[in-house]
C-alpha positions as CSV (number, residue, x, y, z in Angstrom):
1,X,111.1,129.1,104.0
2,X,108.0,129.5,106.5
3,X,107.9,126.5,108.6
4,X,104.3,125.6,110.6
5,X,104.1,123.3,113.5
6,X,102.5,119.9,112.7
7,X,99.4,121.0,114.8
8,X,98.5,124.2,112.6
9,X,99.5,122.5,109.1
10,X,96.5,123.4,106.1
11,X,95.5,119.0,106.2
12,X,95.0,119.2,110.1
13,X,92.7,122.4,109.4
14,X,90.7,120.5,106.6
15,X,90.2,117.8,108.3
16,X,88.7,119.3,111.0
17,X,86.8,121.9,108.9
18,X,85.7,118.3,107.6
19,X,84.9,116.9,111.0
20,X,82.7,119.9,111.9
21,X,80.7,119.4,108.4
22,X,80.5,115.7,109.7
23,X,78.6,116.8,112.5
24,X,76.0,118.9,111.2
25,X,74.6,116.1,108.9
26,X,71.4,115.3,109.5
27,X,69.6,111.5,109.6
28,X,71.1,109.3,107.0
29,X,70.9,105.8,106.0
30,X,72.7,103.4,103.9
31,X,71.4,102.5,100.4
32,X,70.2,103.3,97.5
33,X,66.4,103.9,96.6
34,X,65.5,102.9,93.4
35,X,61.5,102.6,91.2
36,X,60.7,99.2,90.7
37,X,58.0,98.7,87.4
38,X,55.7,96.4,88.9
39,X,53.8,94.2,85.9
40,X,50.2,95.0,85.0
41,X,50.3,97.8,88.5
42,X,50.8,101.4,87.2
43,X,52.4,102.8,90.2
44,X,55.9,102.3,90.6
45,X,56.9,100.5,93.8
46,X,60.5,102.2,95.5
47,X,62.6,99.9,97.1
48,X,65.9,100.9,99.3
49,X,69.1,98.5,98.4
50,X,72.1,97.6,100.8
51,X,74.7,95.4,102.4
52,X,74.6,93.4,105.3
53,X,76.6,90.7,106.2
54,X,78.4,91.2,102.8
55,X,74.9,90.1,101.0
56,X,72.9,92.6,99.3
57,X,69.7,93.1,101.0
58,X,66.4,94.6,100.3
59,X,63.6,96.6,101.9
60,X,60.5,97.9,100.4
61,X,59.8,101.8,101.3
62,X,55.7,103.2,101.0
63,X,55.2,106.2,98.6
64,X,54.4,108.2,101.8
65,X,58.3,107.8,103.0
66,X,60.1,108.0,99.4
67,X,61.2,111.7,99.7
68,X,62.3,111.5,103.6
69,X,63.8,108.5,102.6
70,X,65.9,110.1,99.4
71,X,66.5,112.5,101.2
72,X,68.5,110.2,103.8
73,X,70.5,108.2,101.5
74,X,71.6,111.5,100.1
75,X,73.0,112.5,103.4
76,X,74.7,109.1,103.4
77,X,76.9,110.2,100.1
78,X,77.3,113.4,101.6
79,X,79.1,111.5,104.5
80,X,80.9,109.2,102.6
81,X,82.8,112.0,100.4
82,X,83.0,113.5,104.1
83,X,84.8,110.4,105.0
84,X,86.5,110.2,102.3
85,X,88.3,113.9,102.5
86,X,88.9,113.3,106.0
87,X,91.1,110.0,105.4
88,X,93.0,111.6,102.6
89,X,94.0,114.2,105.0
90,X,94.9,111.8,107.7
91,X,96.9,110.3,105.2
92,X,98.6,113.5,104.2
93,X,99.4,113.8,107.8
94,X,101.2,110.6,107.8
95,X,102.9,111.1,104.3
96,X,104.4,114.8,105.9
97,X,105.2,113.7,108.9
98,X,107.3,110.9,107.3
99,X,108.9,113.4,105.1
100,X,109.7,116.0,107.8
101,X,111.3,113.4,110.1
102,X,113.5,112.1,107.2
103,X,114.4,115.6,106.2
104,X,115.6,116.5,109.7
105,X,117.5,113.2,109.6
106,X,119.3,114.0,106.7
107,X,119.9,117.3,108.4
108,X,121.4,115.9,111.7
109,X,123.9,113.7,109.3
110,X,124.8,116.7,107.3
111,X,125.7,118.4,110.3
112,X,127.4,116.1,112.3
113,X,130.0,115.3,109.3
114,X,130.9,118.8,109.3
């Protein structure tokens, strides 16, 4: 059986490969942009949504901004799934590290009732 050393296992490489996609994100901002139908007005008004404080808040965006501002909040989902992969690799750290120690444990025991 090929054993690695904790540094070089494959969830320490994601998660850095992870980090480094981190990194080359670009300007991002919480939210979500959504139309808003305005009565009797026929152009749509775009408005971004988000929390603060835990209460939802909203800010109105000009037509002028609407792509640079899509474009932003779809660099925030980009980091959140970055987040997200990098946290489930952390926690595979933890989960094999637990499982290596209590493996060589039960090793040591074998041994020393030999």
């Amino acid at each position: 059986m090929k054993t690695t050393t904790i540094s070089e296992s494959r969830h320490h490489r994601l998660r850095d490969a992870y980090r480094r996609q981190i990194g080359t994100l670009g300007v991002f901002v919480e939210g979500t942009l959504s139309e808003v139908r305005r009565p009797g007005r026929k152009p749509p008004a775009w408005q971004l949504t988000f929390k603060q404080d835990g209460k939802t808040r909203t800010v109105y965006v000009p037509r002028e901004l609407v792509t640079e501002v899509q474009q932003w909040a779809k660099e925030f989902k980009h980091l959140k799934q970055l987040v997200r992969k990098v946290t489930g690799q952390n926690l595979a750290i933890i989960h094999r590290h637990v499982a290596v120690r209590r493996a060589e444990s039960r090793a040591r025991l074998r041994s020393s009732k030999r």
